[in-house]
LUMPA-525320 format. One line per 4 residues: number of its first residue (from 1); their letters; for each residue x, z, y of C-alpha. Coordinates in steps of 0.05 Angstrom, whole numbers, plus 5000, padded with zeros to 4 digits. Layout:
# residues N
NUM = a = X:Z:Y ~ ...
//
This chain:
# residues 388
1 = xxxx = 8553:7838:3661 ~ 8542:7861:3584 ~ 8594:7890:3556 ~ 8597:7849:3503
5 = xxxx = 8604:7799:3557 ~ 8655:7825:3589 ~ 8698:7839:3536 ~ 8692:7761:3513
9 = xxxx = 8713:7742:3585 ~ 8774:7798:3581 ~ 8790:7758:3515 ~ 8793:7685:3542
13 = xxxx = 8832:7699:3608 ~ 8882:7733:3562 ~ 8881:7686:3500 ~ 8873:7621:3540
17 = xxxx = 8942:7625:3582 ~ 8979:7631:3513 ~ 8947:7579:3476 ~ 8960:7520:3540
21 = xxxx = 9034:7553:3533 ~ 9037:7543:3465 ~ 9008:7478:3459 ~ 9046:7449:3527
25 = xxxx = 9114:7441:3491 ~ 9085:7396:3439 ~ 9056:7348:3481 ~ 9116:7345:3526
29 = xxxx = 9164:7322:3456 ~ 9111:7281:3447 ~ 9144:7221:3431 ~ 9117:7148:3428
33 = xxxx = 9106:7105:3355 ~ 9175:7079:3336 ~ 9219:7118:3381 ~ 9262:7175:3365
37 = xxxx = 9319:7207:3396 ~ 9362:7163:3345 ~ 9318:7101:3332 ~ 9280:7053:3357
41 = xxxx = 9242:7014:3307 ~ 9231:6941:3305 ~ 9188:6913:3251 ~ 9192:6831:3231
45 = xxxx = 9149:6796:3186 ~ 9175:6727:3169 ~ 9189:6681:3107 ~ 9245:6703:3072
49 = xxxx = 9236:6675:3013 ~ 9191:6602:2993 ~ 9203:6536:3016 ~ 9206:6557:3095
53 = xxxx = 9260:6625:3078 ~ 9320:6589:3113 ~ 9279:6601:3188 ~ 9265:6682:3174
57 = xxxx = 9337:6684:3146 ~ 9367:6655:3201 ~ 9326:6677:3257 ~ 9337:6751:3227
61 = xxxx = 9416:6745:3227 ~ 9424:6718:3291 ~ 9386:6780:3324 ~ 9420:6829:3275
65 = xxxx = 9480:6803:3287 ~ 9465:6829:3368 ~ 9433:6893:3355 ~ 9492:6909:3307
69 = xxxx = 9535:6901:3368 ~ 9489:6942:3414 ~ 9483:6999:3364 ~ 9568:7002:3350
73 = xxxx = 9568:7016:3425 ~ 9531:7071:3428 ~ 9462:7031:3418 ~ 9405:7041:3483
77 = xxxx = 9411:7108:3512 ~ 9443:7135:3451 ~ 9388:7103:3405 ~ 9403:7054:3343
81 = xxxx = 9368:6996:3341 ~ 9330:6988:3269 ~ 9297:6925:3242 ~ 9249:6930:3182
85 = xxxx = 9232:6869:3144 ~ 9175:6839:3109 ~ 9172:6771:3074 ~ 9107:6739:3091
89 = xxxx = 9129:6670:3054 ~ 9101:6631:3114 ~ 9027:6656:3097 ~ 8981:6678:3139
93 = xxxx = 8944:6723:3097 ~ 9008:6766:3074 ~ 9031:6774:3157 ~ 8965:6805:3158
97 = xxxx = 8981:6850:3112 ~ 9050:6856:3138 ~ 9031:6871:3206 ~ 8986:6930:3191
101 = xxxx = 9030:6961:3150 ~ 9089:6956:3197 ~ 9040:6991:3257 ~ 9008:7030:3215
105 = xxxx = 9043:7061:3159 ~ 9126:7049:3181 ~ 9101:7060:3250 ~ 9141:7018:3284
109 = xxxx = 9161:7012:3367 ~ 9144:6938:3366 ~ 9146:6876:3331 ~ 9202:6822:3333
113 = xxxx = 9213:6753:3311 ~ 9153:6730:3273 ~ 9157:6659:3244 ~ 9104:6614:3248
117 = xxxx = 9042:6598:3285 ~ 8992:6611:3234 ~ 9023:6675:3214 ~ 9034:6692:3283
121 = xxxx = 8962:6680:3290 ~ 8941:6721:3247 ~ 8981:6777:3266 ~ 8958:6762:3344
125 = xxxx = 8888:6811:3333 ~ 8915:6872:3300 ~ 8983:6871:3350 ~ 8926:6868:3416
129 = xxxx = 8885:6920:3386 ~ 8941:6960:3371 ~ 8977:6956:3427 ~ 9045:6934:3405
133 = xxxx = 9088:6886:3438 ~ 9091:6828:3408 ~ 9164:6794:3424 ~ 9200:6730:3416
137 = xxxx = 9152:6697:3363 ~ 9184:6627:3325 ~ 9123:6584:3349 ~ 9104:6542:3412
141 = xxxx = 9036:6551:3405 ~ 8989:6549:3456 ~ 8943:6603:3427 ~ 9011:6652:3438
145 = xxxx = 9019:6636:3516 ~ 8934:6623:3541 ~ 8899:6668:3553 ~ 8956:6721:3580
149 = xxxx = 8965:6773:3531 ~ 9015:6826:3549 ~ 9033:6847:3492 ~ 9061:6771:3472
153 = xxxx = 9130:6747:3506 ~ 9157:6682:3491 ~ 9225:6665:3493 ~ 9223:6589:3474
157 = xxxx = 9187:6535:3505 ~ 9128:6510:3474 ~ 9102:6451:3432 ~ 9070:6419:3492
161 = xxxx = 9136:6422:3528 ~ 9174:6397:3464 ~ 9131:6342:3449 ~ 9121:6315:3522
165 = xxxx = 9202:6310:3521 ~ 9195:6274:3454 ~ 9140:6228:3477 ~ 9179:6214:3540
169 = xxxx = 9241:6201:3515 ~ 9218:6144:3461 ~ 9177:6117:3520 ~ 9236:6106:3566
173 = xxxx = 9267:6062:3514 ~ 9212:6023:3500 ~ 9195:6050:3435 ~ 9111:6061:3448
177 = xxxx = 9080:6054:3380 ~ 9080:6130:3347 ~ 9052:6155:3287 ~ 9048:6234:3281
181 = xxxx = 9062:6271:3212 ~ 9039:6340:3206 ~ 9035:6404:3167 ~ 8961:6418:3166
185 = xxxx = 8944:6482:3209 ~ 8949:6519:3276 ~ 9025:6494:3278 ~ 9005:6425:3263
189 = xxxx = 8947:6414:3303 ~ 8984:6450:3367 ~ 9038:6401:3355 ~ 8992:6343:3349
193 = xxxx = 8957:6359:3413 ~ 9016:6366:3453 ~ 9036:6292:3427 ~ 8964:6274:3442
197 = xxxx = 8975:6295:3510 ~ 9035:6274:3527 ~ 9012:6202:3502 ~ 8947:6206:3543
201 = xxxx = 8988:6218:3609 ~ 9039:6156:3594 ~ 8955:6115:3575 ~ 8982:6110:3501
205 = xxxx = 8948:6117:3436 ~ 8967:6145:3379 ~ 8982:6099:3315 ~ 8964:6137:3263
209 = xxxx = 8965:6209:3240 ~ 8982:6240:3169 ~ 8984:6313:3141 ~ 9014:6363:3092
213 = xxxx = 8999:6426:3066 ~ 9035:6477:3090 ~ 9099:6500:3036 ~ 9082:6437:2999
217 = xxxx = 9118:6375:2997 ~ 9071:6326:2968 ~ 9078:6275:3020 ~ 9042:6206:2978
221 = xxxx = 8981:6206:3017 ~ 9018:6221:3088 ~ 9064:6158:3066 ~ 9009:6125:3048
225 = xxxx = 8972:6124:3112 ~ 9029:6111:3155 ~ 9076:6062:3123 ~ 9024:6003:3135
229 = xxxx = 9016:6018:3202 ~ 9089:6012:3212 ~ 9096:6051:3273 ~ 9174:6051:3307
233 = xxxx = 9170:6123:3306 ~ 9149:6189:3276 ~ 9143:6247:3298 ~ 9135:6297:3255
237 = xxxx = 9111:6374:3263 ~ 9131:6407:3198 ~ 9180:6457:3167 ~ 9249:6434:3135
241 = xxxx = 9225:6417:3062 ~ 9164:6378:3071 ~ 9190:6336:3137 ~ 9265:6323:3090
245 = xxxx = 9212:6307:3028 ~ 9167:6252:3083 ~ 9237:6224:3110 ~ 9258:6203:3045
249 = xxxx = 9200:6180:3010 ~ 9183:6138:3072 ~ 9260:6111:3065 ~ 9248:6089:2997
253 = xxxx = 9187:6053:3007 ~ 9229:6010:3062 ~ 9208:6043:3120 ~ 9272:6027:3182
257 = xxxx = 9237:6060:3237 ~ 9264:6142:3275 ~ 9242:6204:3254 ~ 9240:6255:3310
261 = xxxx = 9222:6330:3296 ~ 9204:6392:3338 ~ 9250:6446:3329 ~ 9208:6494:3290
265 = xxxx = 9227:6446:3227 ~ 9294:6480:3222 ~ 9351:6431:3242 ~ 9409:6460:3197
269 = xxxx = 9367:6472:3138 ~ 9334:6393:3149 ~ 9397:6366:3155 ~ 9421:6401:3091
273 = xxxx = 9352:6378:3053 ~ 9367:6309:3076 ~ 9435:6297:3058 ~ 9451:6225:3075
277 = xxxx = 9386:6210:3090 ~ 9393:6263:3150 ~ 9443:6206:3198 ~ 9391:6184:3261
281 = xxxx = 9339:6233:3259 ~ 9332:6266:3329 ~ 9309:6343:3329 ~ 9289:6375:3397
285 = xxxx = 9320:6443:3407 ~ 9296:6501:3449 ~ 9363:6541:3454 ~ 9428:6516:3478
289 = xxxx = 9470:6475:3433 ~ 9509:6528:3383 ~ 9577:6490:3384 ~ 9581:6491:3456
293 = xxxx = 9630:6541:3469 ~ 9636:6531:3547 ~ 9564:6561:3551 ~ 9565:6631:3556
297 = xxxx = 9519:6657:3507 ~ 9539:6616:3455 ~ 9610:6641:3463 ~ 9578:6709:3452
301 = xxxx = 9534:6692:3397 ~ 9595:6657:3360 ~ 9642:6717:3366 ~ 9590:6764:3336
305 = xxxx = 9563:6720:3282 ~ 9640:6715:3260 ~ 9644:6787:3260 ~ 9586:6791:3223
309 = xxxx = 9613:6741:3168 ~ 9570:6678:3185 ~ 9617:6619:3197 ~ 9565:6571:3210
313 = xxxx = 9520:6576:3271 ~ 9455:6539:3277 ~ 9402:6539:3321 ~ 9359:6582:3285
317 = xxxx = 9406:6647:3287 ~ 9424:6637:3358 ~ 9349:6632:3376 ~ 9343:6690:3342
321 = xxxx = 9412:6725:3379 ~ 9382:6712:3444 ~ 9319:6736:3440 ~ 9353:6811:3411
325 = xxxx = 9399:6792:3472 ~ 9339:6799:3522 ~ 9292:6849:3483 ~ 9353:6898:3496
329 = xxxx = 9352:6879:3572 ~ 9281:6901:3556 ~ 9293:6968:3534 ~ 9350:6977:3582
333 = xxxx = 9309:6966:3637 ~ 9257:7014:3602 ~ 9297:7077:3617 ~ 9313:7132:3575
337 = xxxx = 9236:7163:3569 ~ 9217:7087:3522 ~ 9144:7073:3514 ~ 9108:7008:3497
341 = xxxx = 9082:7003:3569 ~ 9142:7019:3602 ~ 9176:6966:3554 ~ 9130:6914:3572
345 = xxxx = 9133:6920:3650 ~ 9205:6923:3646 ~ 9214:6853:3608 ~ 9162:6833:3668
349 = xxxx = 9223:6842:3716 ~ 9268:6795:3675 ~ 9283:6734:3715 ~ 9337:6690:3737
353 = xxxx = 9348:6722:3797 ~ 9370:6784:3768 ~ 9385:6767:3696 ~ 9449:6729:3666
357 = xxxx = 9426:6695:3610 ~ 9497:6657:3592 ~ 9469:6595:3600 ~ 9398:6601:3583
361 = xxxx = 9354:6630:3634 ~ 9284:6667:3627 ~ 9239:6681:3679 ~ 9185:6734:3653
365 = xxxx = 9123:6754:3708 ~ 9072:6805:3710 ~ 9024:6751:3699 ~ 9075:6696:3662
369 = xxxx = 9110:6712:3593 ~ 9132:6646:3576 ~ 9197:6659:3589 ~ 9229:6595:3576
373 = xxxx = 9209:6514:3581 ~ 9284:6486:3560 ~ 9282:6429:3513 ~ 9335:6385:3496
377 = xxxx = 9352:6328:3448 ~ 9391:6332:3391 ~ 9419:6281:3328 ~ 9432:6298:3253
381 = xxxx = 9504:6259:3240 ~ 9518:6229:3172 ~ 9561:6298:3152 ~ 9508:6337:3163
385 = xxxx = 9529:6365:3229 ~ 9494:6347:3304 ~ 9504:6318:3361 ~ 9472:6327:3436
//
């Protein structure tokens, strides 16, 4: 060999042992986006402020309300639970925005709690291509559940499920003749489809169909095309302001017939909006009903909201408390070494068979993440409060 060779060769066998033993203690603390040994970091983009603020507010304080409780314990594994938010008004554009600054520049673990279809939607690419999970989004849209993404877990049911209980329930007291007001985009048209649906199995048609912009409450042209049809019933798929702005204006011009809403509208914060105008209309629900105290979660979610200063619960907060409830389940069932993948398999294992939910079960599967399909019926009262 030259000796120039040789002495190169002498060189590497030497250098090469130091450099892998210098550079093996850094990978090994590598640790994963999000996650330190004192944090793990959620980030949430939702409306916290406009015309739909009342659903990111409440949806934020229920889960808060949990992890606060989680982290005064000693949080997961010794790690505090952190939430970062960002107000996306209930625009798509600005969750965008949101989203890939959250990944990208706070760096967060995953993301928790969006509100809203369309913004959820337009989060949905830069979360897959990312890699983040994606958990416990405020929409029952169908784009959020097919095809499988597994970065996506749902914890409510979705607008199909909601609306076929809607559709069925008017049907089974003869009330057959529906009209369908709604906010026009992804959230809309899911919820229209699902009524669609649910009509086509039950060989009804729909009576007539009206929209809205999305946080606008210009509702002429929606009355308009409805009121002369005079349908017994509408059902409309819209947030709190504009669906409370429809109700009354369609009340003025002498309209006698039910109002029935998914719950994405917002019950508490309709029922507010609507004042006396609020008595009759019906509001399906996706979470247990928040002044049952005989349910188990509820219970919970009442002693901690309490503790947390909130006197009044509503579904919106405890939607929001059970979803933190299950995401720590999550990251319980993680382990102490937390990565996204590990994260996501271990919500994949969360089921009724091995996981008390207080009164509202979720089955999660390797190749299902629609964790939930309970719907019930609920009924603003004339003080503003509900009944089931």
């Amino acid at each position: 060999m030259h000796p120039h060779r040789r002495l190169f060769s002498c060189l590497l066998s030497f250098v090469l042992p130091i450099a892998v033993g210098v550079c093996s203690p850094l990978s090994a603390s590598f640790a994963e986006s999000g996650v330190t040994d004192q944090k793990i970091i959620l980030g949430q983009s939702a409306a916290f402020s406009g015309p739909a603020a009342q659903l990111g507010i409440q949806m934020n304080a229920g889960a808060k309300a949990y992890f606060d409780s989680v982290n005064e314990q000693g949080g997961v594994f010794g790690r505090q639970i952190e939430i970062i938010k960002a107000d996306d008004k209930y625009e798509a554009d600005l969750a965008a925005a949101n989203t890939k600054r959250l990944i990208e520049k706070d760096d967060v673990f995953a993301l928790f709690g969006y509100v809203g279809t369309p913004t959820s939607n337009a989060a949905l690419p830069i979360f897959t291509q990312a890699g983040v999970p994606f958990f416990a989004p405020v929409t029952g849209a169908q784009s959020l559940r097919e095809p499988l993404n597994r970065q996506v877990f749902n914890i409510r049911a979705s607008y199909f499920d909601e609306t076929e209980h809607l559709v069925e329930k008017l049907a089974n007291v003869g009330i057959k003749n529906i009209a369908v007001f709604y906010q026009n985009d992804a959230y809309g048209r899911a919820g229209l489809e699902g009524v669609q649906r649910a009509l086509k199995k039950m060989n009804l048609e729909l009576v007539e169909a009206a929209t809205v912009e999305r946080n606008s409450t210009d509702v002429k042209e929606a009355v308009g095309k409805i009121l002369p049809k005079r349908p017994a019933a509408v059902i409309q798929i819209s947030a709190y302001a504009s669906c409370a702005a429809y109700i009354k204006e369609m009340r003025k011009a002498g309209y006698n017939g039910q109002f029935y809403n998914v719950s994405f509208v917002g019950s508490q914060a309709l029922a507010d909006a609507l004042g006396k105008d609020g008595e009759g209309v019906v509001i399906s629900q996706v979470v247990p009903f928040p002044w049952s105290s005989s349910t188990p979660v509820v219970a919970e979610y009442t002693k901690l909201m309490q503790k947390a200063g909130v006197k009044e619960p509503n579904f919106s907060s405890l939607e929001g408390f059970i979803a933190a409830k299950v995401f720590v389940e999550g990251l319980k069932r993680a382990g102490k070494d937390l990565t996204r993948a590990k994260l996501v398999k271990a919500l994949e294992t969360i089921n009724m068979k091995n996981y008390n939910g207080g009164g509202f079960d979720v089955n999660f599967t390797g190749s299902n993440h629609s964790g939930s399909k309970f719907v019930e019926m609920t009924m603003i009262t004339k003080d503003k409060k509900f009944l089931n």
